[in-house]
C-alpha positions as a Markdown table, in Angstrom:
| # | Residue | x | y | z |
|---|---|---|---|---|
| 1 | Unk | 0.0 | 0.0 | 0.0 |
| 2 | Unk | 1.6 | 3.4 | -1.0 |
| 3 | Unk | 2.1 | 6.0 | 1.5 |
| 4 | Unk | 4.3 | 8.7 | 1.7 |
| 5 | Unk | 7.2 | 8.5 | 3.9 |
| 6 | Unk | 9.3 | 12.0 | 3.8 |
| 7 | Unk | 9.4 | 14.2 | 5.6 |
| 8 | Unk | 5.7 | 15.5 | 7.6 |
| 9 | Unk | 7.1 | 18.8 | 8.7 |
| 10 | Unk | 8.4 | 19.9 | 5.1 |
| 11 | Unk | 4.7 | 19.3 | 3.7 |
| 12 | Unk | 3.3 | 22.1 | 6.8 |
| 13 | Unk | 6.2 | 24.5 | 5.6 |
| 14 | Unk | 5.3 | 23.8 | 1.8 |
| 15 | Unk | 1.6 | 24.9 | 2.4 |
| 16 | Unk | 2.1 | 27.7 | 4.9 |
| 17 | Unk | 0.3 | 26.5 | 8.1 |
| 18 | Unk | 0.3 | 23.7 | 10.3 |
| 19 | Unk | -1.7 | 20.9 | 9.7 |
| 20 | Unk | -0.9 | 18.9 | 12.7 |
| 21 | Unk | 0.6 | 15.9 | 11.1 |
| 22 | Unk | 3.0 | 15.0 | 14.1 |
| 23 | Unk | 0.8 | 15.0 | 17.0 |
| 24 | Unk | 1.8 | 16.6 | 20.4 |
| 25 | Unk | 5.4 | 17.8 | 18.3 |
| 26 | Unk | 3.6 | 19.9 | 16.6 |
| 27 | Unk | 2.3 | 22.1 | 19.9 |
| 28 | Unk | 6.1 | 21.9 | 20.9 |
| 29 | Unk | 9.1 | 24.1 | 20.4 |
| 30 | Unk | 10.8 | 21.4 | 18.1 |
| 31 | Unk | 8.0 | 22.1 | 15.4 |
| 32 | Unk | 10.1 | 23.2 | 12.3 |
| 33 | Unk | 7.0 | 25.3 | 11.2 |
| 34 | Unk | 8.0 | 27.5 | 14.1 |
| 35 | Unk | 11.6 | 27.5 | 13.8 |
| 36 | Unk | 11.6 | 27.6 | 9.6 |
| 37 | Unk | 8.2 | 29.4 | 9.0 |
| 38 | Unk | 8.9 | 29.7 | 5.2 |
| 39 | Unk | 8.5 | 27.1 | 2.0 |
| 40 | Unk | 11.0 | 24.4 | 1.5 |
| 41 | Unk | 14.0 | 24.7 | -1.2 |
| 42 | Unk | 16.1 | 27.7 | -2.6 |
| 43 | Unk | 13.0 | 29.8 | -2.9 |
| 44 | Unk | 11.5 | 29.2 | 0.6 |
| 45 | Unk | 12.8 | 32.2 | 2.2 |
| 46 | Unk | 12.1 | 35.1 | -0.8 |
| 47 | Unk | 8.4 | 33.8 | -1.1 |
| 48 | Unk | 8.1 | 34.1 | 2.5 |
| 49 | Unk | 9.5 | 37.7 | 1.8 |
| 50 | Unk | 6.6 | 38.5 | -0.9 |
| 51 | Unk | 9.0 | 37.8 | -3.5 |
| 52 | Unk | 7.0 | 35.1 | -5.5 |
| 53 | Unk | 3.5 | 35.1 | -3.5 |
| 54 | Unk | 2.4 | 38.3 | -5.0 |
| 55 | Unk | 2.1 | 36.2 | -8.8 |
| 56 | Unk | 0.1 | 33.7 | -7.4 |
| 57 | Unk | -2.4 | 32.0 | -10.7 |
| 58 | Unk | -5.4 | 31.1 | -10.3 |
| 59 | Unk | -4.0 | 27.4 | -11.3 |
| 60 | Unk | -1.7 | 27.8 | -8.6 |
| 61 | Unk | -4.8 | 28.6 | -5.7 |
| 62 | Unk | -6.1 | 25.8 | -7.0 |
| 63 | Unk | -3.2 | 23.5 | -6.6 |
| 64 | Unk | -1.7 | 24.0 | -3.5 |
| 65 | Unk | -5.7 | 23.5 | -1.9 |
| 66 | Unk | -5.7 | 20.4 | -3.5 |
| 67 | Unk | -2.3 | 19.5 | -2.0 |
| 68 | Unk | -3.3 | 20.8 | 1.1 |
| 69 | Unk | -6.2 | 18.7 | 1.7 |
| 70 | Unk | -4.5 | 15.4 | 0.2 |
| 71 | Unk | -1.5 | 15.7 | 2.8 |
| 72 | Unk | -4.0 | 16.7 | 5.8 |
| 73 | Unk | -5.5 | 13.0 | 5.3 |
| 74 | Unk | -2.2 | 11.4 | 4.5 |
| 75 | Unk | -3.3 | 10.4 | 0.5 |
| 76 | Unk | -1.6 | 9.9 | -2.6 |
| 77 | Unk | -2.4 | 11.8 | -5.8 |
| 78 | Unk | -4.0 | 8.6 | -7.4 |
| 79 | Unk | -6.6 | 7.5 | -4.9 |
| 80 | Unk | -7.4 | 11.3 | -4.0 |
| 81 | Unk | -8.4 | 11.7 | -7.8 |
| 82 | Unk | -10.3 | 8.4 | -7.2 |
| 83 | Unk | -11.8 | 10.1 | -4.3 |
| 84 | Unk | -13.2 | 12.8 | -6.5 |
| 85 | Unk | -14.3 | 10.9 | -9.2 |
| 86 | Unk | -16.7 | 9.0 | -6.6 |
| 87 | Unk | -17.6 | 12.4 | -5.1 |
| 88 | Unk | -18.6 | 13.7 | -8.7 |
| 89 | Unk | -21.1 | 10.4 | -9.1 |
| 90 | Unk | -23.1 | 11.5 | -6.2 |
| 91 | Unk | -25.8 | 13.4 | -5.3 |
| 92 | Unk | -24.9 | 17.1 | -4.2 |
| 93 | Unk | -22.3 | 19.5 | -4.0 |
| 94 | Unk | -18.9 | 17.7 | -5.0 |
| 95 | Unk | -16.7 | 19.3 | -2.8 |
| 96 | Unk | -18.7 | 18.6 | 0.2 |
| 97 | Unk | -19.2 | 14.7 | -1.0 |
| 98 | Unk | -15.0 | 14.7 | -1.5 |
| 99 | Unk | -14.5 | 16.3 | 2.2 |
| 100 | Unk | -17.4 | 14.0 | 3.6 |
| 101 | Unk | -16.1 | 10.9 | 2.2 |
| 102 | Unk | -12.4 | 11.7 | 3.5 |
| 103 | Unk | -13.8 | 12.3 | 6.5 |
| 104 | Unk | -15.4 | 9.0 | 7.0 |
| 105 | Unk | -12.4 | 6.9 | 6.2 |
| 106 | Unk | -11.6 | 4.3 | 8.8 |
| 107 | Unk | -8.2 | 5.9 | 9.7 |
| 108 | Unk | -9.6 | 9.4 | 9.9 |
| 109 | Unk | -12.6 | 8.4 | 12.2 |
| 110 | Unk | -10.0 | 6.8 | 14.6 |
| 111 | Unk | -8.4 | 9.9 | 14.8 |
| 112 | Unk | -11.1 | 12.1 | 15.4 |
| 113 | Unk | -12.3 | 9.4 | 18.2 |
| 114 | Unk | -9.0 | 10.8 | 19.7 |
| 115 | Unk | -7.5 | 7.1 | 19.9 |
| 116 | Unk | -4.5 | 7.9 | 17.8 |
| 117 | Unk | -2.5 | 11.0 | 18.5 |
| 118 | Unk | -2.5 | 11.8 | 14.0 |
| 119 | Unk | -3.6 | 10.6 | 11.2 |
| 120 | Unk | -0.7 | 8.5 | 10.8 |
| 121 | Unk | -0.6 | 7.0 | 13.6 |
| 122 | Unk | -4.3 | 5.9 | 13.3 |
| 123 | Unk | -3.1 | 4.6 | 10.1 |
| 124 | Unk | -0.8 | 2.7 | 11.5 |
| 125 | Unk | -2.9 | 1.1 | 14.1 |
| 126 | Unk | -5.6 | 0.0 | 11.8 |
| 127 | Unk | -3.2 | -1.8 | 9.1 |
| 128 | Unk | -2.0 | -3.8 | 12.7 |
| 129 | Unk | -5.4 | -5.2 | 12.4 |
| 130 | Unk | -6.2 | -3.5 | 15.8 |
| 131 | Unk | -9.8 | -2.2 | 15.5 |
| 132 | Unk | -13.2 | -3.6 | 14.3 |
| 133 | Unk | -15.9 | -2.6 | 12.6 |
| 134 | Unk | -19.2 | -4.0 | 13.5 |
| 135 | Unk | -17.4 | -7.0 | 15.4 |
| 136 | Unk | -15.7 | -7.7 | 12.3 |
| 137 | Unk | -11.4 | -7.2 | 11.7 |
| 138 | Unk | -10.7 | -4.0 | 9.6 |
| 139 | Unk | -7.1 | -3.5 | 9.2 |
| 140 | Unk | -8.1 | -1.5 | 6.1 |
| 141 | Unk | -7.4 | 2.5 | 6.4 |
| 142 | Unk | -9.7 | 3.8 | 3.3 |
| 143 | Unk | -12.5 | 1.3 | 4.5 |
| 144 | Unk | -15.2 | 4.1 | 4.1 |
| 145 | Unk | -18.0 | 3.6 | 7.0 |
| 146 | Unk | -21.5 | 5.0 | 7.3 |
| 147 | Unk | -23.8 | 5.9 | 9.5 |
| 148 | Unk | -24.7 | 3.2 | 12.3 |
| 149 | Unk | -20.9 | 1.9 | 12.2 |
| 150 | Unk | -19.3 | 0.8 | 15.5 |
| 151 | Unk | -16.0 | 0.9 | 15.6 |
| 152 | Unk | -13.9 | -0.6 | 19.0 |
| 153 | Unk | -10.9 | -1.8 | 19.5 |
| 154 | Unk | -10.2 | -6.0 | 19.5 |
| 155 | Unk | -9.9 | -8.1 | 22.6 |
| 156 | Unk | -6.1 | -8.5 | 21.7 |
| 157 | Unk | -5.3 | -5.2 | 21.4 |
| 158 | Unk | -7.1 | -4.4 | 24.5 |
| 159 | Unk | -3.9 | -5.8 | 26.5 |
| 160 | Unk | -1.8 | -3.9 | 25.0 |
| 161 | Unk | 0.1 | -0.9 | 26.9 |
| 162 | Unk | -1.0 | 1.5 | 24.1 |
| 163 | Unk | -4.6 | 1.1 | 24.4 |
| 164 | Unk | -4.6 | 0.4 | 28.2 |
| 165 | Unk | -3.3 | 4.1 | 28.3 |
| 166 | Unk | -5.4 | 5.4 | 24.9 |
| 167 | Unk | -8.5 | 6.1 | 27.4 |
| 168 | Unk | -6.8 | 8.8 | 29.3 |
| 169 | Unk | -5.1 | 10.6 | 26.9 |
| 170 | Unk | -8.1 | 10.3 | 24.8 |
| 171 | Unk | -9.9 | 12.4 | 27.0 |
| 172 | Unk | -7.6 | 15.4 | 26.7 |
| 173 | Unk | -8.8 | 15.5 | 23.0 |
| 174 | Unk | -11.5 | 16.1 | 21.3 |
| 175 | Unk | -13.9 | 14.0 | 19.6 |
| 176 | Unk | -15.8 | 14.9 | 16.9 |
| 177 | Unk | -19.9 | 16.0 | 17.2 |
| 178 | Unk | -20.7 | 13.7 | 14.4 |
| 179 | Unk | -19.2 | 10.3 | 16.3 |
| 180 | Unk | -20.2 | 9.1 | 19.4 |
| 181 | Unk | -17.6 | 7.3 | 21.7 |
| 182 | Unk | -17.4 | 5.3 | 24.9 |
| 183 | Unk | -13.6 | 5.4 | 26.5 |
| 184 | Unk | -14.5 | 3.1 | 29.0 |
| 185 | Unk | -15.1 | 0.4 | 26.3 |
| 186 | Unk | -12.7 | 2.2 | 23.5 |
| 187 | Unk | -16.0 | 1.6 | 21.2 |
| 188 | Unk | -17.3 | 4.2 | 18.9 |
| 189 | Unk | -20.2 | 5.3 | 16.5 |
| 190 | Unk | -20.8 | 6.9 | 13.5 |
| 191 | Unk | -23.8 | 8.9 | 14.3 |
| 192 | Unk | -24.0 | 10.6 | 11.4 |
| 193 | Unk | -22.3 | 11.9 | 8.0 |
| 194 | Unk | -20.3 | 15.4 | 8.9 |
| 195 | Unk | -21.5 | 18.7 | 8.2 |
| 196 | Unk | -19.4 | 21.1 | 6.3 |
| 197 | Unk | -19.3 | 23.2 | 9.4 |
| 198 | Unk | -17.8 | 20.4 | 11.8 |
| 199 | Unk | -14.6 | 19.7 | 8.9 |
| 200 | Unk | -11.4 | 21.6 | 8.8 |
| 201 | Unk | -12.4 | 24.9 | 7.9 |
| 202 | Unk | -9.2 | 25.9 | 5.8 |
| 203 | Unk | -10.0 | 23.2 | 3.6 |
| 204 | Unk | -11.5 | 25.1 | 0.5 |
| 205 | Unk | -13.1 | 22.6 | -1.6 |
| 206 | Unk | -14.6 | 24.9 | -3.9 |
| 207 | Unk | -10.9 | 25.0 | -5.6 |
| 208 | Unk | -10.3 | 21.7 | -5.8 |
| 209 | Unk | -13.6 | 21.3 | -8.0 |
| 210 | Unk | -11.8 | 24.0 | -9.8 |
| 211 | Unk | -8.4 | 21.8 | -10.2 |
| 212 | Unk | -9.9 | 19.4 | -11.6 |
| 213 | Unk | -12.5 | 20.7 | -13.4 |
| 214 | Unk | -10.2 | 21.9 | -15.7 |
């Protein structure tokens, strides 16, 4: 299964903002977005500077949110133009469907159940065959769910030192409105699909439509 495996930090620097892709690193002072707050490469610095930024193309906008949302959920170009072509197919606003579907991907509901500390992690810990969905082994990360799901952790895993501690360190994050979850049992449910208004709000969909609409 492809994945990329550079560098996380250089891919906050290339889109100017943090995207949280290391977990608690990322709130700390080793975060290179803090210490290098500009692009990667030769040209990093004088963009940063307003040397390049002010030329921005349209094609460009429309690029680097398309990048941006395809790093913030850990996916390659291929499946994430898969992603849209599904989107396009169904009813409603195709931006919306794209962001939606993300959302409900096995590895991102773990995270946003707060069991893994990033999206990588939660990765990780799903392709270890760790979790279940509906009482059935998923060790699938794109496994989309829907609405009813239950998602929990198996027996074996239970015994581990990772999840024994997951619960409380769970609770110092939050868990998103649209799942419901039960610590005590490290279960969870998919209540509902996500509203625009309860996904990452600097995600701009609207220009990815536009990328690849062209």
């Amino acid at each position: 299964m492809a994945k990329y495996t550079g560098p996380a930090c250089k891919l906050c620097r290339r889109e100017g903002e943090k995207m949280f892709l290391k977990g608690a690193r990322c709130y700390s002072p080793k975060c290179a977005f803090e210490r290098r707050g500009f692009a990667p490469g030769q040209h990093g610095r004088m963009a940063k500077a307003g040397g390049r930024s002010d030329r921005e193309s349209d094609y460009a906008r429309q690029l680097r949110a398309k990048q941006k949302a395809r790093r913030t959920y850990g996916i390659l170009e291929r499946q994430f133009r898969r992603y849209f072509g599904v989107a396009r197919r169904l009813r409603g606003m195709t931006g919306l469907n794209l962001l939606q579907t993300l959302e409900l991907r096995l590895d991102n509901v773990v995270y946003r159940m707060g069991l893994a500390e990033n999206r990588a992690q939660a990765r990780q810990l799903v392709n270890h065959g760790h979790f279940t969905v509906n009482g059935h082994k998923a060790d699938i990360p794109s496994m989309i769910l829907r609405q009813g799901d239950v998602i929990a952790v198996s027996e074996t895993a239970r015994h581990t030192t990772f999840f024994k501690e997951a619960a409380d360190l769970a609770e110092k994050r939050m868990c998103a409105s649209w799942l419901d979850r039960d610590l005590k049992g490290l279960t969870g449910r998919v209540l509902r699909v996500p509203e625009r208004a309860e996904i990452d709000g600097n995600l701009n969909e609207q220009l990815i439509v536009e990328y690849y609409s062209r």
